[in-house]
The first five atom37 places (N, CA, C, CB, O) and aatype in JSON, in Angstrom:
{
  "aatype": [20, 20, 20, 20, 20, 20, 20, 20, 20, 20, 20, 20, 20, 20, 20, 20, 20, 20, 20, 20, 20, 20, 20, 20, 20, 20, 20, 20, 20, 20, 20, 20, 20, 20, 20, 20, 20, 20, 20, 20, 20, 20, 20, 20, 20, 20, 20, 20, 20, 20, 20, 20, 20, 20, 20, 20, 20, 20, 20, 20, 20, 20],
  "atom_mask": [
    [1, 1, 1, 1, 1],
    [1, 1, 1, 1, 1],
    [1, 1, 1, 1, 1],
    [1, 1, 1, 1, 1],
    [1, 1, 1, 1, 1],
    [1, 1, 1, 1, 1],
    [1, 1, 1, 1, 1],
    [1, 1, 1, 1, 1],
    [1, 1, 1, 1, 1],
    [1, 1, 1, 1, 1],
    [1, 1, 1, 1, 1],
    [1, 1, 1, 1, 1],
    [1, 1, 1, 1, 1],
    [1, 1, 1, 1, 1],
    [1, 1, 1, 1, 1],
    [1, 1, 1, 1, 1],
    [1, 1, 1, 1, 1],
    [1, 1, 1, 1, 1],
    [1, 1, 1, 1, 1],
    [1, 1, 1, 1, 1],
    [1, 1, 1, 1, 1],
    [1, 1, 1, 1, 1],
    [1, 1, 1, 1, 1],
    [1, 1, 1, 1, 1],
    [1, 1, 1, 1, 1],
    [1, 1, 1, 1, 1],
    [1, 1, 1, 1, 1],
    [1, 1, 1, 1, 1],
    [1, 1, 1, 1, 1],
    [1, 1, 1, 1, 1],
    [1, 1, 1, 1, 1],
    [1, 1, 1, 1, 1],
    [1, 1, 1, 1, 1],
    [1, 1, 1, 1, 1],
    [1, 1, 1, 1, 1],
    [1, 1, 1, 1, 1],
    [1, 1, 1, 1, 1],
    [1, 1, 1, 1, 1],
    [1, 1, 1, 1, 1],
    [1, 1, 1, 1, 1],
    [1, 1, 1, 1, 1],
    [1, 1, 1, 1, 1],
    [1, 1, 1, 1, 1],
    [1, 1, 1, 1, 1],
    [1, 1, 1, 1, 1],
    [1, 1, 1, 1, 1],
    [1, 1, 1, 1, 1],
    [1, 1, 1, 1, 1],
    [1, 1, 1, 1, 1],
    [1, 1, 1, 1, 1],
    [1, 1, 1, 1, 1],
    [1, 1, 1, 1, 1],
    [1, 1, 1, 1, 1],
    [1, 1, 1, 1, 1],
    [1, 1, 1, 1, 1],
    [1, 1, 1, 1, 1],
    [1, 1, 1, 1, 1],
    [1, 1, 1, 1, 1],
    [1, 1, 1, 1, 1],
    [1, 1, 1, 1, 1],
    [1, 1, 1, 1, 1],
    [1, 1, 1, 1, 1]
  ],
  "atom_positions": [
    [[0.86, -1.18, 0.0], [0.0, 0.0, 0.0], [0.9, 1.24, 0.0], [-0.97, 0.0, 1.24], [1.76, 1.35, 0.87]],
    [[0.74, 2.15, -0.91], [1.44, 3.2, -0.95], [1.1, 4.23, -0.11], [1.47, 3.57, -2.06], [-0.09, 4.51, -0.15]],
    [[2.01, 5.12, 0.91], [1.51, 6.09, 1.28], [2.35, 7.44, 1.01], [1.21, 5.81, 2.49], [3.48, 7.89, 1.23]],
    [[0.5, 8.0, 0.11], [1.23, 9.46, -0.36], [0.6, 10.59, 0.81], [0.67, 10.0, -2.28], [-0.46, 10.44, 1.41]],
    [[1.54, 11.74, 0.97], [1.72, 12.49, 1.43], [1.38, 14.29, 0.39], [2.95, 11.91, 1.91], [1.84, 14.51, -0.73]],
    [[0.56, 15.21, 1.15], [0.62, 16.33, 0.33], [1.54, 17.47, 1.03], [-0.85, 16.81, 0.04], [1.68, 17.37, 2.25]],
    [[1.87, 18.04, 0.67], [3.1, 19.32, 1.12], [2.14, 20.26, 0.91], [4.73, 19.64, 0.1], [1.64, 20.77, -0.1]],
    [[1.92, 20.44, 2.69], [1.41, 22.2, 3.19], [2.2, 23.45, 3.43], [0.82, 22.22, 4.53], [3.25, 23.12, 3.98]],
    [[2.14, 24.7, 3.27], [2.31, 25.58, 3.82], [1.49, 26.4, 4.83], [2.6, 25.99, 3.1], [0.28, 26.57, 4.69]],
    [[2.06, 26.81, 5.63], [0.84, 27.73, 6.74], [2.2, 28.76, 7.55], [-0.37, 26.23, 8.4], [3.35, 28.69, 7.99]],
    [[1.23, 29.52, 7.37], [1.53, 30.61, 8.66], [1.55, 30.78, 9.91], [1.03, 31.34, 8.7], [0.38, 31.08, 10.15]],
    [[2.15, 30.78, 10.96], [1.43, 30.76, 12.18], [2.15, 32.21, 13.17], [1.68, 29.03, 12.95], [3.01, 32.97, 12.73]],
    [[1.61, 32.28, 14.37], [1.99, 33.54, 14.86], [3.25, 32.7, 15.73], [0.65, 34.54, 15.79], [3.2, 31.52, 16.06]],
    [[4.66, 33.93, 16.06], [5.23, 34.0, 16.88], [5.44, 32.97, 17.66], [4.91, 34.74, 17.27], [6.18, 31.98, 17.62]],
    [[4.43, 33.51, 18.61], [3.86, 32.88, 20.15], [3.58, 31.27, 19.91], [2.16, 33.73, 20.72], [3.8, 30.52, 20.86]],
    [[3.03, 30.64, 18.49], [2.73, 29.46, 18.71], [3.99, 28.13, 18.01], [1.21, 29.46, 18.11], [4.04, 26.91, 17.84]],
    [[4.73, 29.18, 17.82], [6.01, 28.85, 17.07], [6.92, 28.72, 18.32], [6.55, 30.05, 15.9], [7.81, 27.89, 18.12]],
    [[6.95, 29.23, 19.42], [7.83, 29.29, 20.15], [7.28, 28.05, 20.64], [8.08, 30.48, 20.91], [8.17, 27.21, 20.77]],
    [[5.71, 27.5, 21.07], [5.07, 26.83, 21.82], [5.89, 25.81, 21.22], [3.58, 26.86, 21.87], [6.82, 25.26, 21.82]],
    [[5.54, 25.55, 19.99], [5.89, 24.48, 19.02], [7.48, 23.69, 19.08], [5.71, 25.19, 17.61], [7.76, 22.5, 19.03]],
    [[8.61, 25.28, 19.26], [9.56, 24.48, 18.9], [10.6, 24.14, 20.42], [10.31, 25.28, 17.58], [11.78, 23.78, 20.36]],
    [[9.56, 24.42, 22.1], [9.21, 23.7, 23.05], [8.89, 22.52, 23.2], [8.6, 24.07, 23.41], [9.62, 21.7, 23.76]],
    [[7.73, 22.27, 22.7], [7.71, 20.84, 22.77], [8.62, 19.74, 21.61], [6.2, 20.6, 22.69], [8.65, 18.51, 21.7]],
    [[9.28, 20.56, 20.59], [10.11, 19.77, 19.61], [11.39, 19.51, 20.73], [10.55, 20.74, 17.99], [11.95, 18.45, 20.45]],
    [[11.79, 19.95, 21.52], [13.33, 19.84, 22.57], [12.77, 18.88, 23.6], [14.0, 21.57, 23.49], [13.55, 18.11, 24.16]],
    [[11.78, 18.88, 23.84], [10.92, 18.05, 25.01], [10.86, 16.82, 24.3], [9.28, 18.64, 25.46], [11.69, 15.93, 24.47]],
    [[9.8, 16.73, 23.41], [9.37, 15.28, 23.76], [9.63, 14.7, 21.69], [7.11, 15.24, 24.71], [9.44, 13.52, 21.39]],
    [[10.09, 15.87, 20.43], [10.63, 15.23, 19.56], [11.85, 15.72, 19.2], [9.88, 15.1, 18.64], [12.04, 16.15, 18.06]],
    [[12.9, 15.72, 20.23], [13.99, 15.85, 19.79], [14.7, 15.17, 18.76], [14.48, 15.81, 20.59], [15.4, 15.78, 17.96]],
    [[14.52, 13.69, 18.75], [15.05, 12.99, 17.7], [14.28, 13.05, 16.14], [15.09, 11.6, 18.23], [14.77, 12.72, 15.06]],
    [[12.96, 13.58, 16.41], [12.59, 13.44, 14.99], [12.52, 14.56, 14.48], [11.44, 12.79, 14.7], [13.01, 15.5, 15.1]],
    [[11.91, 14.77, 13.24], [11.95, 15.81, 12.26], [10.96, 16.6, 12.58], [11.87, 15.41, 10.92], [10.04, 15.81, 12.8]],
    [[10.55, 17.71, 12.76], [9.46, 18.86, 12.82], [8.67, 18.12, 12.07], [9.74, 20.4, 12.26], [7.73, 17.61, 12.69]],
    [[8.76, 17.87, 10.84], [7.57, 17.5, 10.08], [6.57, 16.08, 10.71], [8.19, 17.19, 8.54], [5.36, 15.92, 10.56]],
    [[7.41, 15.31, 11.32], [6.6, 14.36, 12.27], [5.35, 15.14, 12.95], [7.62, 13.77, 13.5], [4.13, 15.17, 12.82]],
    [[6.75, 16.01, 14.04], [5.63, 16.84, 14.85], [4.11, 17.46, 14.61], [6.22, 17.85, 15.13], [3.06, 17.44, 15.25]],
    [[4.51, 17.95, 13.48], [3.44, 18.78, 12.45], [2.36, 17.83, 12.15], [4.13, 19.32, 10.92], [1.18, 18.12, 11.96]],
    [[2.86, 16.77, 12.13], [1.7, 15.77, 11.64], [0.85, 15.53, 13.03], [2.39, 14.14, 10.94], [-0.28, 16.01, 13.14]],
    [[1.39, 14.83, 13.98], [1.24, 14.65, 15.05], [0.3, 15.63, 15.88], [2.36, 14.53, 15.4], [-0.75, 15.16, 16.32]],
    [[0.59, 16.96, 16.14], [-0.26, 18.26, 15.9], [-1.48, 18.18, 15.2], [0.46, 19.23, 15.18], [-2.59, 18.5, 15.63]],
    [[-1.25, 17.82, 14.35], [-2.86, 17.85, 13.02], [-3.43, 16.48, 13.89], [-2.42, 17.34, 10.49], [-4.51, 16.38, 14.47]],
    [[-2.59, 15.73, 13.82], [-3.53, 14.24, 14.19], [-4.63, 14.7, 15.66], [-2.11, 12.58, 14.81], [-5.8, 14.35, 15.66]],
    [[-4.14, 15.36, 16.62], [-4.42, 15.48, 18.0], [-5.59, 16.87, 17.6], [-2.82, 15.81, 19.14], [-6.62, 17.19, 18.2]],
    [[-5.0, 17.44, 16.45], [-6.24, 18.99, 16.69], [-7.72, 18.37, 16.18], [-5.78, 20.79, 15.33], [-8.8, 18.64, 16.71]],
    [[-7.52, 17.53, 15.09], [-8.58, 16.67, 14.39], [-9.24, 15.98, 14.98], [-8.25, 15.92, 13.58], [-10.44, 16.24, 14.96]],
    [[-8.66, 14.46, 15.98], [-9.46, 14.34, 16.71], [-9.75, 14.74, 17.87], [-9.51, 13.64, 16.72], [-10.36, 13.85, 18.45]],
    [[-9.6, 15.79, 18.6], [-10.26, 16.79, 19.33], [-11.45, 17.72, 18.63], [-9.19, 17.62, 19.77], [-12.38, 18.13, 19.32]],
    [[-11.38, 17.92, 17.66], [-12.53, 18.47, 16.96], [-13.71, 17.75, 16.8], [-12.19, 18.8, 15.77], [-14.92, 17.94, 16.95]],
    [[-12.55, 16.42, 16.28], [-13.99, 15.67, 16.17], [-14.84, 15.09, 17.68], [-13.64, 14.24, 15.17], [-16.07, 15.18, 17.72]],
    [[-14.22, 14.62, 18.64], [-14.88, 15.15, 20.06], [-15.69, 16.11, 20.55], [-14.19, 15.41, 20.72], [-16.78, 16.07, 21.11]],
    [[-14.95, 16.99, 20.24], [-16.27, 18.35, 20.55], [-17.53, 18.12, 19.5], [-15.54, 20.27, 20.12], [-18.62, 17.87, 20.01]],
    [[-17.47, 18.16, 18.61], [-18.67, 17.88, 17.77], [-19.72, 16.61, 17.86], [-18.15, 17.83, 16.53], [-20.92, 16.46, 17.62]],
    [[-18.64, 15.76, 18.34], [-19.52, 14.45, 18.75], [-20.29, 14.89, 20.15], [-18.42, 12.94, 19.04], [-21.48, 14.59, 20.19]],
    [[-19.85, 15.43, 21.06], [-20.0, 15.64, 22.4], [-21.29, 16.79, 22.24], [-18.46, 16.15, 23.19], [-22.22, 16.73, 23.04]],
    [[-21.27, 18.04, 20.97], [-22.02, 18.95, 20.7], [-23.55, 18.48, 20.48], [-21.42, 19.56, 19.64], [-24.57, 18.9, 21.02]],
    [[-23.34, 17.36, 19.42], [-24.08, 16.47, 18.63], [-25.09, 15.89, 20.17], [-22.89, 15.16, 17.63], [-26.2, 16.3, 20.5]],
    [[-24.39, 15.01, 20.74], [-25.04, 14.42, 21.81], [-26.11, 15.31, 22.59], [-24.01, 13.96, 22.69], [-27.29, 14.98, 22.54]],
    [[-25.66, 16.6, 23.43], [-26.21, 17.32, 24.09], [-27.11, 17.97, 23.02], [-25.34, 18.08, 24.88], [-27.89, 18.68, 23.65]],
    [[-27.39, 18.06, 21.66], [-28.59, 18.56, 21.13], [-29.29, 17.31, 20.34], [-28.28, 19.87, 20.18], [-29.84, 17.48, 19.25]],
    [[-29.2, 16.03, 20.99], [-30.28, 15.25, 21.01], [-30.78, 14.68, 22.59], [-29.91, 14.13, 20.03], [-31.81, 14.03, 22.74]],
    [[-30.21, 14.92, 23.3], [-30.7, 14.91, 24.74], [-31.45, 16.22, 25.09], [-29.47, 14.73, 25.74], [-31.89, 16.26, 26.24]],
    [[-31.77, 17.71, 24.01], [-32.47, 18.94, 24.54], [-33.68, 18.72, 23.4], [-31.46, 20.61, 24.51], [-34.63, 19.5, 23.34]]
  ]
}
């Protein structure tokens, strides 16, 4: 099974860049930012999708 990959660009502020390249000395020192980056997306996604599931629930229980 092949796995393809797409190449993003994004912007981000300052402040979340500093956050970012904190936890890269902490806990991915050995790997590449771009791991991280993924890793990041993986955790913001399903947290989103939580809240929405969780949203979902409480407006069929009202």
């Amino acid at each position: 099974m092949a796995n393809t990959m797409e190449r993003l660009m994004v912007s981000i502020p300052a402040e979340v860049k500093n956050e970012i390249d904190a936890v890269k000395q902490r806990e991915f020192y050995d790997k590449p930012y771009a791991e991280l980056y993924r890793q990041i997306i993986r955790l913001g996604l399903d947290k989103m999708r939580e809240v929405e599931t969780k949203g979902n629930q409480c407006e069929m229980a009202s």
